[in-house]
KOLVEXMAR-423827 format. One record per residue (C-alpha): residue number from 1; residue in one letter; x negated, y, z negated. Coordinates in nm, 2 decimals. Each point is the difference from the previous one (the first is absolute). Example, Ala and Ser with C-alpha at 12.3 -4.5 7.8 and 13.67 -1.06 7.14 Angstrom:
+-----+----+--------+--------+--------+
:   i : aa :      X :      Y :      Z :
+-----+----+--------+--------+--------+
:   1 :  a :  -1.23 :  -0.45 :  -0.78 :
:   2 :  s :  -0.14 :   0.34 :   0.07 :
+-----+----+--------+--------+--------+
// end
This chain:
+-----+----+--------+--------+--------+
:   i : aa :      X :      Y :      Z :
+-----+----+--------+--------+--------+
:   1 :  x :   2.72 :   0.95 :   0.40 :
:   2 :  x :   0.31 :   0.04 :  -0.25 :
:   3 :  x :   0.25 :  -0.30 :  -0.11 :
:   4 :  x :   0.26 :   0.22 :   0.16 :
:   5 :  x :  -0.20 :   0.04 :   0.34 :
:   6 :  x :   0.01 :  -0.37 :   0.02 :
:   7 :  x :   0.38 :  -0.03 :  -0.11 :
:   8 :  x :   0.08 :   0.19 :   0.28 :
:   9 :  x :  -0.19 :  -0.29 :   0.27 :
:  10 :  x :   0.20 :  -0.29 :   0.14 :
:  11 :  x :  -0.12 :  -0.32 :  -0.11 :
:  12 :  x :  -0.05 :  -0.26 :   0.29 :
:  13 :  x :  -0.07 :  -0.35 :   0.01 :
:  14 :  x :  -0.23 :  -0.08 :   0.32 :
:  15 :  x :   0.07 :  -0.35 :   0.02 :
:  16 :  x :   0.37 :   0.08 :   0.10 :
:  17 :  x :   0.06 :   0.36 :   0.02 :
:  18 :  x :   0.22 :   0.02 :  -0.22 :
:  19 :  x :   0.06 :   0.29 :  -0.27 :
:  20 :  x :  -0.09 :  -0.11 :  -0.38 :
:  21 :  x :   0.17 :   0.29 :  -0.16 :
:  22 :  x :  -0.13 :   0.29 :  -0.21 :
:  23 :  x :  -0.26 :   0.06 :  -0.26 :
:  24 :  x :   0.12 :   0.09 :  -0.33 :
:  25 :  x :  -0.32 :  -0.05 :  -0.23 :
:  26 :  x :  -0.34 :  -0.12 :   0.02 :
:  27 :  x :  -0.22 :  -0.26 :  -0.24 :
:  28 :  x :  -0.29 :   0.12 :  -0.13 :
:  29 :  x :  -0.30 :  -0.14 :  -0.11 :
:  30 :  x :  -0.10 :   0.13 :  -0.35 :
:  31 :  x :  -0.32 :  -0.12 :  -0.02 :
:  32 :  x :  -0.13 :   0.12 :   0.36 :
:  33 :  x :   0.28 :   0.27 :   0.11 :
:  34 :  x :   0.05 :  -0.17 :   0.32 :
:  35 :  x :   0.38 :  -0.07 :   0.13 :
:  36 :  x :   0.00 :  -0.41 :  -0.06 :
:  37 :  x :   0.41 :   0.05 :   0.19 :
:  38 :  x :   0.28 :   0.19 :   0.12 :
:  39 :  x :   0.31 :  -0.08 :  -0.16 :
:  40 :  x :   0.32 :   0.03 :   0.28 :
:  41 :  x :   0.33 :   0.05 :  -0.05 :
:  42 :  x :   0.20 :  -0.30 :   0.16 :
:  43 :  x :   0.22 :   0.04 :   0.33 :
:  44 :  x :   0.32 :  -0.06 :  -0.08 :
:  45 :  x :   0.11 :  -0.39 :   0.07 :
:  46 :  x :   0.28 :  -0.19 :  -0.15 :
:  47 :  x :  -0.11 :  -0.12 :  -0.33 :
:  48 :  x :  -0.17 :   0.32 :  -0.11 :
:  49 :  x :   0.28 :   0.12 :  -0.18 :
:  50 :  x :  -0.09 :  -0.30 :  -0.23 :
:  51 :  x :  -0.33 :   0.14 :  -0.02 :
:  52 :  x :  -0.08 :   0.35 :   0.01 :
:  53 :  x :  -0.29 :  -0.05 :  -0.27 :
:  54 :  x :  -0.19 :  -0.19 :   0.29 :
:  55 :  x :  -0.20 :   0.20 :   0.16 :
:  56 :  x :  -0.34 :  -0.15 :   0.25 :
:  57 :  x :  -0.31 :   0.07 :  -0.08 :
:  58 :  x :  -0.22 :   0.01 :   0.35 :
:  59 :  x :  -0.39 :  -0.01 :  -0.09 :
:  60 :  x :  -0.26 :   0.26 :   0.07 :
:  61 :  x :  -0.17 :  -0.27 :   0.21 :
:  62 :  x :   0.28 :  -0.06 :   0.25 :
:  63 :  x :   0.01 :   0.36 :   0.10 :
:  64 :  x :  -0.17 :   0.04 :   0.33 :
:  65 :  x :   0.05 :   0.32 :   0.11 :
:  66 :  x :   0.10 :   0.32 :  -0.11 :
:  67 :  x :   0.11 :   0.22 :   0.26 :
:  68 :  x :   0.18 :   0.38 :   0.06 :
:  69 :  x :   0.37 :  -0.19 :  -0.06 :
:  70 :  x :  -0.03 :  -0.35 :  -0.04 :
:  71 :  x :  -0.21 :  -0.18 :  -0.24 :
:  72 :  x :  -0.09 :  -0.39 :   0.16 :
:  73 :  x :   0.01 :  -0.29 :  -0.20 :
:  74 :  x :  -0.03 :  -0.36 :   0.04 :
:  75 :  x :   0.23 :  -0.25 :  -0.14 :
:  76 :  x :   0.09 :  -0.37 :   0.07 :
+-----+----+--------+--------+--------+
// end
């Protein structure tokens, strides 16, 4: 699977449903290779004008599934 196949995915949170907002990198681990995170862009609220240098970084761990569209994670 490419970076850009997984751009393309919606990111969901299971606990509530709601949409996280889209991939626009990943971490990886030098030492193993492995992705230790995604890093997503974040949705649009009312402060991130004051912050467009924050991004969130969701961990390989919390991702659950990855299906045809939608790529499942869980988040508190």
């Amino acid at each position: 699977m490419r970076l850009s196949d997984l751009q393309s995915k919606n990111l969901v949170n299971m606990n509530d449903g709601k949409n996280i907002g889209n991939i626009i990198d990943v971490k990886i681990n030098e030492a193993t290779g492995n992705i230790d995170s995604l890093i997503i862009e974040s949705k649009g609220n009312v402060f991130s004008f004051l912050n467009k240098d924050v991004d969130v970084e969701i961990a390989w761990a919390d991702i659950k599934k990855i299906g045809e569209d939608v790529i499942l994670v869980s988040l508190k």
